[in-house]
C-alpha positions as CSV (number, residue, x, y, z in Angstrom):
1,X,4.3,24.9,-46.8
2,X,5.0,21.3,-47.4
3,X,2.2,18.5,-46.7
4,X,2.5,16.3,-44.2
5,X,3.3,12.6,-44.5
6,X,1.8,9.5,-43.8
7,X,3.0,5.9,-44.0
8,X,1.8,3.4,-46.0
9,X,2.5,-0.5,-45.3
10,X,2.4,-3.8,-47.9
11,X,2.4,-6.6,-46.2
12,X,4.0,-9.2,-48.7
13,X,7.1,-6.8,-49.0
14,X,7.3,-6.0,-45.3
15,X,7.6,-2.6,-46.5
16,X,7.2,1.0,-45.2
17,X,6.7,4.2,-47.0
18,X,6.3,7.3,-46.0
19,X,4.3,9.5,-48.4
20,X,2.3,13.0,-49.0
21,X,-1.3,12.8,-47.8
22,X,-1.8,14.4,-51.2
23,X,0.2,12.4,-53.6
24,X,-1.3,11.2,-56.7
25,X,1.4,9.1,-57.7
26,X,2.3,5.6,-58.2
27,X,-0.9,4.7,-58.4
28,X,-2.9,2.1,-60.0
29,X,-5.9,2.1,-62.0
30,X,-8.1,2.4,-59.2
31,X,-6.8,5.2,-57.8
32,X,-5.1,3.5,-54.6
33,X,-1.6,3.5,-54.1
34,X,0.7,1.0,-54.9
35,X,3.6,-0.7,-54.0
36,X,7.0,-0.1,-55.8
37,X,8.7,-3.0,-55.3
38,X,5.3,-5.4,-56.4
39,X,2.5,-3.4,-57.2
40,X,0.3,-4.2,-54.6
41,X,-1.9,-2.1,-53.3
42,X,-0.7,-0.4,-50.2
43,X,-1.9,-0.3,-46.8
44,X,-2.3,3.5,-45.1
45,X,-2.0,2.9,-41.8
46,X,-1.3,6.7,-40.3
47,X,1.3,9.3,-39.5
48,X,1.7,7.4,-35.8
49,X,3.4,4.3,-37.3
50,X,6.9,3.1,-37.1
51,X,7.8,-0.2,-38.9
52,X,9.1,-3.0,-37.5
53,X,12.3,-4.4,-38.9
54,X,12.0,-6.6,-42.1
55,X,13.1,-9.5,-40.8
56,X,11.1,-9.7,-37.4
57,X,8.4,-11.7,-39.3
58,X,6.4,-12.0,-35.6
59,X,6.0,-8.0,-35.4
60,X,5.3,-8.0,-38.7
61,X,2.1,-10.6,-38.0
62,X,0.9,-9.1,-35.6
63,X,0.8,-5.6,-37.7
64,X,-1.0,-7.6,-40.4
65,X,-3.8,-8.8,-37.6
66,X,-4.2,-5.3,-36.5
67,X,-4.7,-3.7,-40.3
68,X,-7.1,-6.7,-41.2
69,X,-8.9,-5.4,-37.8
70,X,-9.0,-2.6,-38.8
71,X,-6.7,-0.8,-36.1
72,X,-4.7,2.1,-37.9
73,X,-2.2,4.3,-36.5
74,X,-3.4,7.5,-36.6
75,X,-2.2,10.6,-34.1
76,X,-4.4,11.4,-31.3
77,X,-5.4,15.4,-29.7
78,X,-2.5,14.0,-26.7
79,X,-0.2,12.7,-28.8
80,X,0.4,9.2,-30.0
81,X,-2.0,6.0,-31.2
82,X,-2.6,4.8,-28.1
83,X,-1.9,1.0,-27.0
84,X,-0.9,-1.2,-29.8
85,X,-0.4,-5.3,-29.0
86,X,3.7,-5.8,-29.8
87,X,3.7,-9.1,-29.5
88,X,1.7,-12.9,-30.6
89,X,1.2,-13.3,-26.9
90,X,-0.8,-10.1,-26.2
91,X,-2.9,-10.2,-29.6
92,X,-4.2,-13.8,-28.5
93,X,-5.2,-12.6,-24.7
94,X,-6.9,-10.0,-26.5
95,X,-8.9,-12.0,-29.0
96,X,-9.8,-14.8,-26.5
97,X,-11.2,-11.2,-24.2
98,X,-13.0,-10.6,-27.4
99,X,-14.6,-14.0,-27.7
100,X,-16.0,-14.4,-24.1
101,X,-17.0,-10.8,-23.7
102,X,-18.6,-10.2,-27.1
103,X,-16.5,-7.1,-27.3
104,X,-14.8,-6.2,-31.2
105,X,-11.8,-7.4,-31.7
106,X,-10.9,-4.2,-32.9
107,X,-11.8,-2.6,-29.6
108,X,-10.5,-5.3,-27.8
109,X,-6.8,-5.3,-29.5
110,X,-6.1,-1.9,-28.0
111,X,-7.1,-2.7,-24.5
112,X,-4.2,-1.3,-22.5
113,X,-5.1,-4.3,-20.1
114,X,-7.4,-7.0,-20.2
115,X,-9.6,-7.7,-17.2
């Protein structure tokens, strides 16, 4: 039976690679995966993620304020991720939420709605 995938993300490429959970190559020296087009490390953000196109540097920013949040796309017992802010506009509501309600921002970025 073949593994499953994942994807992995690097951000400076504005790449997307889907690979075996249980890979172990390209790696680097450290044992975390690597990009193949400029040997950064690689972000795992889940088996729930679809890329946004290369060239829609917006989407693109607000993936990289998700990952640096923490927020990873990984399938739920009903199906998908959940909520995930598409847009510059809906990433700021939620971190101005997050400031005035002491909520985490990581909490607070997949607020279906803010109050």
């Amino acid at each position: 039976m073949p593994s499953g995938k994942t994807s992995y993300v690097c951000l400076p490429c504005r790449a997307s690679y889907k690979q075996p959970y249980l890979s172990y190559e390209p790696r680097d020296g450290d044992g975390r995966r690597v990009c193949p087009r400029c040997a950064e490390p690689l972000v795992h953000v889940g088996s729930a993620f679809a890329a946004p196109p290369r060239r829609d540097t917006e989407a693109w920013r607000v993936l990289s304020v998700l990952l640096h949040a923490g927020v990873r796309f990984h399938k739920s017992c009903c199906g998908g991720p959940g909520y995930r802010p598409r847009t510059l506009r809906e990433v700021r509501e939620r971190m101005a939420y997050a400031r005035r309600s002491g909520e985490p921002f990581a909490k607070a970025l997949v607020r279906y709605e803010v109050p």
